[in-house]
C-alpha positions, 0 to 999 in steps of 0.5 A, spaced: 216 460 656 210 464 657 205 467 652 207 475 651 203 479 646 206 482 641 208 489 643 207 492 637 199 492 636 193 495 639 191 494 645 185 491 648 182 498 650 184 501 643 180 494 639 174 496 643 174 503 642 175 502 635 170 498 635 165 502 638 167 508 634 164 504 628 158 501 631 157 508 633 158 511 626 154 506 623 148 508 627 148 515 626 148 514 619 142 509 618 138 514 624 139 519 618 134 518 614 130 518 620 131 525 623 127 530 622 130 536 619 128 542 622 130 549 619 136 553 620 132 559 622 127 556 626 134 552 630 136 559 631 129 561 635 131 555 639 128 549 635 130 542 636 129 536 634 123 535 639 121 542 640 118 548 635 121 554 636 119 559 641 118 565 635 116 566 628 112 563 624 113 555 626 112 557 633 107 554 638 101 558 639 098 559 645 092 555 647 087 562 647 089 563 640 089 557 638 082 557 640 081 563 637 083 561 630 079 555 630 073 559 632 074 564 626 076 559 622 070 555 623 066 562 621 069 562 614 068 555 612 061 557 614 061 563 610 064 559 605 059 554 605 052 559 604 056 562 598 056 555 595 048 554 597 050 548 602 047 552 609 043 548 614 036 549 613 033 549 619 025 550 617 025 545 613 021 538 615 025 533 616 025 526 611 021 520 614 024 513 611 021 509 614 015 510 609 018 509 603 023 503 604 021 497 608 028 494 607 024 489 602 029 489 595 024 489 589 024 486 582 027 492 580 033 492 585 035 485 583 035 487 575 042 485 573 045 489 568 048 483 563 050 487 557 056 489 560 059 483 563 067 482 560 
């Protein structure tokens, strides 16, 4: 008598698709930790996933004023910086190591601090 399945379960092409239904369920689920989520404002100015949106705030900035940021945002650290006395001095006389330190450790150096030992 020859082997017959039984009609009234799924077929092959069911199992498999069932299969890789889940399989496929599984991974979107694990990936979700890992996709970026990008801002419904910014998804309705064209932002995806990989691609910033072509407006407001988050868009990309255009290589010349990019630029030009940088270059204006280099001149207020430097303004910020002779406010707080660190400006470059130019006219001062540059140090000469080599006069002091002839890479010799002295006594001094090698004293050891043995109070505070635990």
């Amino acid at each position: 008598m020859p082997s017959v399945k039984n009609p009234n379960g799924p077929s092959k092409n069911r199992l498999a698709a069932r299969a890789a239904k889940a399989r496929k369920q599984a991974q979107k689920q694990s990936a979700g930790g890992r996709k970026s989520k990008v801002a419904k404002a910014d998804q309705r100015r064209g932002a995806r996933p990989g691609l910033l949106p072509t407006s407001g705030p988050n868009a990309t900035i255009s290589a010349k004023k990019r630029r030009k940021l940088e270059r204006k945002m280099g001149y207020a650290l430097k303004r910020k910086m002779e406010e707080e006395g660190e400006a470059e001095m130019r006219d001062a006389p540059e140090a000469d190591n080599s006069t002091k330190d002839d890479g010799k450790a002295t006594d001094e150096d090698m004293v050891l601090d043995t109070e505070n030992i635990a």
